[in-house]
C-alpha positions as CSV (number, residue, x, y, z in Angstrom):
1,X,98.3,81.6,112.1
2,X,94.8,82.8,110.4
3,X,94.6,79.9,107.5
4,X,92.9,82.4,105.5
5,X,96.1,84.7,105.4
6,X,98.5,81.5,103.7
7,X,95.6,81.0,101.1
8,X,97.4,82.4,97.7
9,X,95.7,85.1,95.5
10,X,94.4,81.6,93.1
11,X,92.7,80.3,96.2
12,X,91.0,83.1,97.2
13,X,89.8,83.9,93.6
14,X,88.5,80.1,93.5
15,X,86.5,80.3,96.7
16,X,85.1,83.5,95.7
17,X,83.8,82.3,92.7
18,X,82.6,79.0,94.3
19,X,80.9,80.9,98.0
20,X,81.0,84.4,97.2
21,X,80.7,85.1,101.4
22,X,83.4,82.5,102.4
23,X,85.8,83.8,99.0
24,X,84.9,87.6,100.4
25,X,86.2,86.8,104.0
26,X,89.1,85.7,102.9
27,X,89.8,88.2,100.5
28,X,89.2,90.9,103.3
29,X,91.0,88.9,106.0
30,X,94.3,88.8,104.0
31,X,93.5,92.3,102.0
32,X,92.6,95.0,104.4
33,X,95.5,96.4,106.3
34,X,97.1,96.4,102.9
35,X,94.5,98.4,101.1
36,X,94.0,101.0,104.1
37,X,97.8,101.3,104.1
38,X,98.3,102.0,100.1
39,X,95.1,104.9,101.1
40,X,96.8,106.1,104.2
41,X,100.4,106.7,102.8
42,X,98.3,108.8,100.2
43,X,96.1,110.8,102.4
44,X,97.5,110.9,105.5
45,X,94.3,110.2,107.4
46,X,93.4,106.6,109.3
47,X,89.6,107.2,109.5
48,X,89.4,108.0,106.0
49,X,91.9,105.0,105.1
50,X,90.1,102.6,106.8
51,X,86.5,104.0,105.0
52,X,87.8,103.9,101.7
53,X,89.3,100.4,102.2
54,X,86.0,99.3,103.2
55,X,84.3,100.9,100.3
56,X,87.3,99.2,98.0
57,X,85.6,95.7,99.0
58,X,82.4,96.6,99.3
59,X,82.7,97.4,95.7
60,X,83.8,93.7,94.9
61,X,80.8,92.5,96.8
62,X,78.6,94.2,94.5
63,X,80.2,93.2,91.6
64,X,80.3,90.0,92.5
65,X,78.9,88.5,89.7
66,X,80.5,90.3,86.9
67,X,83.7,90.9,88.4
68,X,87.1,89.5,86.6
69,X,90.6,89.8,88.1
70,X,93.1,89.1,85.3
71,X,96.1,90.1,87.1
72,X,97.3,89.0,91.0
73,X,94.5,89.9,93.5
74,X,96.8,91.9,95.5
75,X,97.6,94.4,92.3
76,X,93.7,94.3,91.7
77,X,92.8,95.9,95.0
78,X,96.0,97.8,95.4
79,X,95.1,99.9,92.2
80,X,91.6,99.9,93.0
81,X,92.2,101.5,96.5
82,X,94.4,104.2,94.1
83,X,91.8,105.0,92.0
84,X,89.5,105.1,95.2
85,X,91.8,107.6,96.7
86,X,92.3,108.9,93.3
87,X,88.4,109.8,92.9
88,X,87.9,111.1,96.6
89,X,90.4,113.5,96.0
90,X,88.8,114.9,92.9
91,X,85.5,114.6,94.4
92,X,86.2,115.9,98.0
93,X,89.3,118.8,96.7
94,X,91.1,117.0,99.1
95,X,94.7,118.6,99.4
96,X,97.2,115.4,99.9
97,X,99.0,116.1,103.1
98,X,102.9,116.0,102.1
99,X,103.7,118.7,104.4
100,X,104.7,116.5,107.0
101,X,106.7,114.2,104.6
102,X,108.7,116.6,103.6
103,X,112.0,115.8,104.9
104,X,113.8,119.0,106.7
105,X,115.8,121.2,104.2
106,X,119.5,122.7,105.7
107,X,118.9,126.1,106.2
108,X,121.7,128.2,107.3
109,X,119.2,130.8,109.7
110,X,120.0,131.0,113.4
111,X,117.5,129.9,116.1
112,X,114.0,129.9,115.3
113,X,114.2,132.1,112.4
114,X,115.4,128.7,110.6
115,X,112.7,126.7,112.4
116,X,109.9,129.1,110.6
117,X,111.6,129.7,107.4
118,X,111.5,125.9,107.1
119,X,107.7,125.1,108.2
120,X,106.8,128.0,105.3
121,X,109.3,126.3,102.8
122,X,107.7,123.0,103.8
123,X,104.5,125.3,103.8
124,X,105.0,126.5,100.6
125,X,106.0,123.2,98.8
126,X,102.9,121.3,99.8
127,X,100.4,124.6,98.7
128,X,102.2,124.2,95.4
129,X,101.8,120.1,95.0
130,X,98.2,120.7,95.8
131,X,97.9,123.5,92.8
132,X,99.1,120.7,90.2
133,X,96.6,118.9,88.0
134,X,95.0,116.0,90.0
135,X,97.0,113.7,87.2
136,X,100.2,115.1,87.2
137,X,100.2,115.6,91.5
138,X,99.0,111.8,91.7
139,X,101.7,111.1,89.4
140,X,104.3,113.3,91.6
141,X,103.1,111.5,94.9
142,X,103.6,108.0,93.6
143,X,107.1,108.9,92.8
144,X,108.1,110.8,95.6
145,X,106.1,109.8,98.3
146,X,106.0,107.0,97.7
147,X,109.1,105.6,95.9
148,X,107.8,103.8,93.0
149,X,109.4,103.7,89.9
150,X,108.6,105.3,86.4
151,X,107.9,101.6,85.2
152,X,105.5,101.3,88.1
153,X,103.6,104.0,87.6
154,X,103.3,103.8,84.6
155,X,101.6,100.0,85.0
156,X,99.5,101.9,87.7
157,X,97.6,104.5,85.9
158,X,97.7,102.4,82.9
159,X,99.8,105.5,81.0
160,X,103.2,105.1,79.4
161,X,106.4,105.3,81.1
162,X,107.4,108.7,79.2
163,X,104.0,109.7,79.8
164,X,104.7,109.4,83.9
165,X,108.5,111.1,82.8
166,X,106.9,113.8,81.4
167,X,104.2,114.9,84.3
168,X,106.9,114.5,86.9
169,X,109.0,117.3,84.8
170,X,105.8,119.0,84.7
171,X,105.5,119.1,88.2
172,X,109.1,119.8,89.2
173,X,109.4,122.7,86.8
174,X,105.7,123.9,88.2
175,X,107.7,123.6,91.7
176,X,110.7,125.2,90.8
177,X,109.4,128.2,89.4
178,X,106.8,129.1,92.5
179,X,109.8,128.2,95.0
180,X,111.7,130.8,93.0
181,X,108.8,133.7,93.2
182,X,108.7,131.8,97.3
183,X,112.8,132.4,97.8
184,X,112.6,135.9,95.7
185,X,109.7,137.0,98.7
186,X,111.9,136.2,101.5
């Protein structure tokens, strides 16, 4: 077993501030595949996962000197590969890809009429996630992609719990009324 990956979070910090290259390793070693994994369940894409994960650390390398972690290590980078993700969706108009999350709905079409009319409702949901605010459709993903609570979302984006209720009823009345006009077209 890699030694580095049994050091805890305390360690880690310790040796960073001591030998900012040995501290850094470690952090990486023990850090990465978490980091591009909270950026791939968001995005969808490996390549860009595995870039903004980088970019995540390489941002702690250039803070180096200034940087302070007041909470667990692993909640430091988690959030800070969010808010990477965050920003290059805002900066890039990247639409998150939930299309293929989107678990099948029953459909009571024969044949492949149902298999269509399901890829355009699937279709059709994702178009409308991507139309919502960036807060409230980062807010929307976290809970229903994936599954974190109110309370932890909340903690997340550093808003309040009814704050995080209120944009998820946002978003699911936004949904609601364009899969209405969507079911009204059909």
């Amino acid at each position: 077993m890699n030694p580095d990956l049994s050091k805890t979070d305390q360690e880690i910090l310790e040796a960073f501030g001591k030998n900012h290259d040995q501290g850094m390793e470690m952090m990486f070693k023990k850090y990465f595949a978490l980091v591009s994994t909270v950026v791939y369940r968001i995005l969808n894409d490996s390549e860009i996962a595995e870039d903004l994960a980088q970019e995540v650390f390489l941002s702690v390398w250039k803070n180096r000197e200034t940087i302070n972690i007041n909470s667990s290590l692993k909640s430091y980078l988690v959030r800070a590969a969010r808010n990477k993700t965050l920003n290059y969706i805002r900066d890039n108009k990247v639409k998150t890809s939930v299309s293929e999350e989107m678990p099948d709905l029953p459909d009571f079409t024969p044949g492949i009429e149902k298999e269509i009319a399901g890829k355009d409702l699937r279709k059709k949901v994702s178009q409308l996630i991507d139309m919502l605010p960036e807060r409230c459709r980062y807010t929307f993903v976290l809970s229903r992609f994936e599954n974190l609570t109110y309370k932890e979302i909340a903690k997340e984006m550093g808003i309040s719990e009814k704050t995080v209720e209120n944009q998820i009823s946002k978003a699911l009345q936004f949904l609601r009324k364009g899969l209405a006009n969507f079911l009204d077209d059909k």
